[in-house]
C-alpha positions as CSV (number, residue, x, y, z in Angstrom):
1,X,52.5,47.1,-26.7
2,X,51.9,48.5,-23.1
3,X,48.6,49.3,-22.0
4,X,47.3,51.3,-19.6
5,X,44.3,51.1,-18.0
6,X,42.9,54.0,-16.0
7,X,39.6,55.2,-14.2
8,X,37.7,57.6,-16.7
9,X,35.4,60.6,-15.4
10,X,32.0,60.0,-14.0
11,X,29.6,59.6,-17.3
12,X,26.3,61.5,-17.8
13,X,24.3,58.5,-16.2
14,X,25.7,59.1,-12.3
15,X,28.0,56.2,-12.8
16,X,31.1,56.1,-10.7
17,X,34.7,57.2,-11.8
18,X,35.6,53.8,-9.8
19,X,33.5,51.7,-12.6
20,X,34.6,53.0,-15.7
21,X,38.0,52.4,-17.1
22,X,39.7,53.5,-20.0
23,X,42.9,51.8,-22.0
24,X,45.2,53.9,-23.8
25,X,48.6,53.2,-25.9
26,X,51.8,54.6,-24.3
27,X,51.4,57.2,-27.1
28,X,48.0,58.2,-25.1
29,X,45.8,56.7,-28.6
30,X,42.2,55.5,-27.4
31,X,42.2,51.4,-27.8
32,X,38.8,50.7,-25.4
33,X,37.1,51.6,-22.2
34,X,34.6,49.2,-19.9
35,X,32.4,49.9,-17.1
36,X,30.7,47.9,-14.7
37,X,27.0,49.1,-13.3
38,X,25.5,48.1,-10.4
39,X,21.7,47.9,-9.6
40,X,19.2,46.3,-7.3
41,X,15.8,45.1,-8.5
42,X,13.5,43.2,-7.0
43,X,10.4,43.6,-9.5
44,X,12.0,41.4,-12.5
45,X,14.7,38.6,-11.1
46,X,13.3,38.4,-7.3
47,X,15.6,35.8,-6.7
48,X,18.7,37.3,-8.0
49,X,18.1,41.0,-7.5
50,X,21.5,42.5,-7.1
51,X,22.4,42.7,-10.8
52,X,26.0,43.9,-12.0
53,X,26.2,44.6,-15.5
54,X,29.6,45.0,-17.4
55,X,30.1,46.0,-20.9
56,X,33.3,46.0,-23.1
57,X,34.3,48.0,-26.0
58,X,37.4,47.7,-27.9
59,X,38.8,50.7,-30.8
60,X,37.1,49.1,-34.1
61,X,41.1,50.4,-36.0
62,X,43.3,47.2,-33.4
63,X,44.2,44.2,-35.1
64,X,43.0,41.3,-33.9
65,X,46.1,40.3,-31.5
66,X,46.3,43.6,-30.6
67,X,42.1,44.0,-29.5
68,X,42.3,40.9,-27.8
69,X,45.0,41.5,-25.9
70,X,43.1,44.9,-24.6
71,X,40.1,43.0,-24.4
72,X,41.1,40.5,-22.0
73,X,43.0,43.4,-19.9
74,X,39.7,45.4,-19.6
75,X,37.4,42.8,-18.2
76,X,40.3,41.5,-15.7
77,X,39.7,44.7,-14.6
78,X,36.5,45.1,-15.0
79,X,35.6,41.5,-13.5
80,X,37.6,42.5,-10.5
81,X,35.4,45.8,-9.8
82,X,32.1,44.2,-10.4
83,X,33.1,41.6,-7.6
84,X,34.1,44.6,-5.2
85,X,30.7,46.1,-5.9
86,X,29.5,42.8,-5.3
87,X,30.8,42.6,-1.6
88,X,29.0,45.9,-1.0
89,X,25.9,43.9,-0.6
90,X,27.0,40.2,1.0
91,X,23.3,39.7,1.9
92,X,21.4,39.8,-1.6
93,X,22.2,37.0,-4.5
94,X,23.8,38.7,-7.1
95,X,24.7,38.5,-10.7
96,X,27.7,40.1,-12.4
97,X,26.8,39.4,-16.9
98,X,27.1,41.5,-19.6
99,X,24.6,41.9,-22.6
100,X,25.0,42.0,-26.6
101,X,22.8,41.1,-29.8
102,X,24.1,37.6,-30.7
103,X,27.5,37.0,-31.5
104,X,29.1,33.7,-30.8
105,X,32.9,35.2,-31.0
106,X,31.9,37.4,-28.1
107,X,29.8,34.7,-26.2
108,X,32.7,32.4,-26.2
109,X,35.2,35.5,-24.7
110,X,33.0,35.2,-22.0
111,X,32.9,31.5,-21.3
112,X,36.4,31.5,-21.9
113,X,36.7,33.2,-18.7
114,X,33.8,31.1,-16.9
115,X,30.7,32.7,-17.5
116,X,27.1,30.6,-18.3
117,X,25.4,31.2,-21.2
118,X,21.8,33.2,-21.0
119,X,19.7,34.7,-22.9
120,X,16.1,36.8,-23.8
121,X,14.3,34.6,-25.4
122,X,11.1,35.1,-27.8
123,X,7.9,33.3,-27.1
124,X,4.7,32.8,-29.1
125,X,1.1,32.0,-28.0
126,X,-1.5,31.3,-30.5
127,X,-5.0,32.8,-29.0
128,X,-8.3,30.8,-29.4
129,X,-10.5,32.9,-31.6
130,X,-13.6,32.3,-29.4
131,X,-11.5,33.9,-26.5
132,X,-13.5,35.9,-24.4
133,X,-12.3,37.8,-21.4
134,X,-14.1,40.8,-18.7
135,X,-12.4,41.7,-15.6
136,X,-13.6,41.1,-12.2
137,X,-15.3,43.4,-10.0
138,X,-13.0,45.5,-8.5
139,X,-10.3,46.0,-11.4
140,X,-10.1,49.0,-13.2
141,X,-8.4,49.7,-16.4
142,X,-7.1,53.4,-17.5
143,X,-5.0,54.5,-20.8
144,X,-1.7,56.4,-20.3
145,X,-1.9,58.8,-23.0
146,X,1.6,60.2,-21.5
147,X,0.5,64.2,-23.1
148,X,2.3,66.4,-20.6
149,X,6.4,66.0,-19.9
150,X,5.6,65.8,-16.3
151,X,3.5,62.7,-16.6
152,X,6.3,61.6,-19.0
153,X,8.2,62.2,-16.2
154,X,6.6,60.4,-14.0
155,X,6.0,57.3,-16.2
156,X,9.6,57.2,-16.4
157,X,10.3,57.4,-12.7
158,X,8.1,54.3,-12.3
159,X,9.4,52.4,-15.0
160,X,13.0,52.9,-14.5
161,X,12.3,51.2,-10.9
162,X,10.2,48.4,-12.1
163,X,12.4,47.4,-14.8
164,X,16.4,46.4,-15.5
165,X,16.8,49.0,-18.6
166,X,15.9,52.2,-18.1
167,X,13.3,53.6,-20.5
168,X,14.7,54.9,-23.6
169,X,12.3,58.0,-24.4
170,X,12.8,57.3,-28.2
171,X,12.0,54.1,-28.6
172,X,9.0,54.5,-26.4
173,X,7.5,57.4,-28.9
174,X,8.3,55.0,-31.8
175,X,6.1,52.4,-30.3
176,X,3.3,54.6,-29.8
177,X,3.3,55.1,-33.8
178,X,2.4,51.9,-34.0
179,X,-1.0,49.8,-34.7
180,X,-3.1,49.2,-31.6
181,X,-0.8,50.8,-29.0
182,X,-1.8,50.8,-25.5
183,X,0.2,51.7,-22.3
184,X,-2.5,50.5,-19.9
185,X,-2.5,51.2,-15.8
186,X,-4.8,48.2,-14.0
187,X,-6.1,49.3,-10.6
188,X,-7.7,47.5,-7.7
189,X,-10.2,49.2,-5.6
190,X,-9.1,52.2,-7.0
191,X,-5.2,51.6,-6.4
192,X,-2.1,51.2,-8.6
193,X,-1.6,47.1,-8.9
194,X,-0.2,47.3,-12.2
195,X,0.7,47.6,-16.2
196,X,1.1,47.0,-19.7
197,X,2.2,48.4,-23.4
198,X,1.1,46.4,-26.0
199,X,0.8,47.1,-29.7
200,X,0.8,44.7,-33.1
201,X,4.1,44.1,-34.4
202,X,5.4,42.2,-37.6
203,X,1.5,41.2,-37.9
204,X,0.9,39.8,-34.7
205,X,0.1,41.1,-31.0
206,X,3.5,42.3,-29.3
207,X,3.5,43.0,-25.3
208,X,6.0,44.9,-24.8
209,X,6.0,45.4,-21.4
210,X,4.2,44.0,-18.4
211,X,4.6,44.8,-14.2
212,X,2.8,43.8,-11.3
213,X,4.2,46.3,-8.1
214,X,5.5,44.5,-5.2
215,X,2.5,45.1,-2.7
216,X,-0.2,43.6,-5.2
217,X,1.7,40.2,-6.3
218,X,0.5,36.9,-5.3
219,X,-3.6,38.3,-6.0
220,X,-3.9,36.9,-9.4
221,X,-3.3,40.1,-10.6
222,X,-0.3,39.0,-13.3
223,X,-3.5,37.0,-14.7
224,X,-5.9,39.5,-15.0
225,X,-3.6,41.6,-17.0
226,X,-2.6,38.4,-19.5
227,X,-6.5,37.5,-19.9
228,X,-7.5,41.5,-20.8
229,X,-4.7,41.3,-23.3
230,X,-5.5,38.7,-25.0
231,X,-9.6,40.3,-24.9
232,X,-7.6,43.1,-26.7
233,X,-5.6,41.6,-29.2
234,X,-8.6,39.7,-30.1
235,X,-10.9,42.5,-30.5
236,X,-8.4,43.7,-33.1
237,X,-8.2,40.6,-35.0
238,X,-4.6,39.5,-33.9
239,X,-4.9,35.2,-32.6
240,X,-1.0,35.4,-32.4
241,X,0.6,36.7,-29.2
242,X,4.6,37.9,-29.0
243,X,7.0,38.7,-26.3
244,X,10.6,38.9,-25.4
245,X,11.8,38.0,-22.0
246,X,14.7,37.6,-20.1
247,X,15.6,33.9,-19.4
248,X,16.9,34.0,-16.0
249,X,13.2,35.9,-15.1
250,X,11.9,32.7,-14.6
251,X,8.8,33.9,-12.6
252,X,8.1,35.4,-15.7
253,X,8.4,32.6,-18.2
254,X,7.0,30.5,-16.1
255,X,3.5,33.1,-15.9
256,X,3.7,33.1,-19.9
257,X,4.1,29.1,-20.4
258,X,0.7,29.0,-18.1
259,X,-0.9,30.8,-20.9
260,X,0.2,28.8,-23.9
261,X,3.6,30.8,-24.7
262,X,6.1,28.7,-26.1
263,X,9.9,30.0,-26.8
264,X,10.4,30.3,-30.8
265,X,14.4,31.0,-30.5
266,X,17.2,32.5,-28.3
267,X,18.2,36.7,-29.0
268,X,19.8,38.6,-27.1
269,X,23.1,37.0,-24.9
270,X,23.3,37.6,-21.4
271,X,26.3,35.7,-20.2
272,X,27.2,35.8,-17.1
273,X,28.0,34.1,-12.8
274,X,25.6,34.2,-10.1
275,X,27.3,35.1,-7.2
């Protein structure tokens, strides 16, 4: 079979014609498309904070000689875009990996062609029930109740610069149906240091979230937030903590393990090459 593999249209997120790519039959019949998507971030991998992502998908109909075939096509293609967007910025460590819910045939496509294995992983803290927590003079804490689009708007705008994902609008008004929810803004002397969502989850208490902006870290502040959650989790009876975070964030995992979080299993894959 001959494919061909062409640039698609810009998509409805602002990403380049020159990313996305699109592999059709010589009969013109739809067999995959991939795009590679750049982004810098230097809130949640500081050391790695040019971040290329690349995702595949192949036409569910192909046989399995036939999707493989496109499949390896695609992220030759795909590979050799992200490490053009790569040389865009020769002065920042970057990372060019892709991103799935676990599935060892694809994990192994991408080894295959020399990628590392990494993960999110999930980590568990129990809390001591005598745990007892104020915060220190100075520290402020206010509740986003998020009523208005335009502070929706604005949450959004702050959040989609802090973090790698953007912030999906749906899932974020599911989580506020559930128990205990709080999307909590910390201040210092009356300014913006940092944030939280938390909420209880399968029975225990779930952060979802958690930031500390650029001008307030290295203050402790990381720990303030961590010690008022677990006051809160507390308070409602929950002694079990829960989070998800991204392995190679290991700032991050290193903050939780400092308050008893221990990893409880591997979920979603992140493959990818630091270059």
């Amino acid at each position: 079979m001959i494919i061909n593999i062409s640039n698609a249209q810009e998509d409805q997120y602002g990403n380049s014609k020159e990313n996305i790519f699109i592999a059709l039959s010589d009969e013109y019949n739809y067999l995959g498309s991939a795009y590679a998507y750049p982004s810098i971030n230097f809130h949640q991998i500081y050391d790695t904070p040019y971040l290329i992502f690349l995702s595949i998908n192949i036409e569910d109909k192909l046989d399995k000689t036939t999707a493989d075939e496109v499949k390896q096509e695609l992220f030759d293609k795909v590979l050799f875009r992200a490490k053009e967007l790569r040389n865009i910025r020769p002065d920042l460590r970057a990372r060019i990996y892709s991103g799935f819910e676990y599935d060892i045939d694809n994990l192994q496509f991408y080894i295959k062609n020399g990628f590392e294995e990494d993960y999110s992983i999930i980590m568990e803290a129990e809390i001591a029930k005598d745990f007892s927590y104020s915060l220190p003079k100075g520290i402020m804490v206010k509740e986003l109740k998020l009523s208005s689009e335009k502070e929706l708007e604005e949450y959004k705008t702050l959040y989609d610069e802090i973090f790698i994902t953007p912030l999906d609008l749906e899932s974020y008004q599911e989580q506020k149906q559930r128990r205990y929810f709080k999307n909590l803004e910390f201040f210092k002397d009356e300014v913006l240091v940092g944030g939280c969502t938390i909420f209880q989850k399968h029975g225990v208490g779930y952060i979802e979230t958690l930031y500390v902006l650029p001008e307030a870290r290295g203050k402790g502040i990381s720990k303030y937030i961590m010690n008022y959650i677990f006051d809160y989790f507390i308070s409602k009876g929950l002694y079990k903590s829960r989070l998800e975070v991204w392995q190679l964030n290991k700032k991050a995992v290193k903050l939780y393990e400092g308050f008893g979080y221990k990893e409880i299993k591997k979920k979603l894959m992140f493959p990818g090459i630091t270059v």
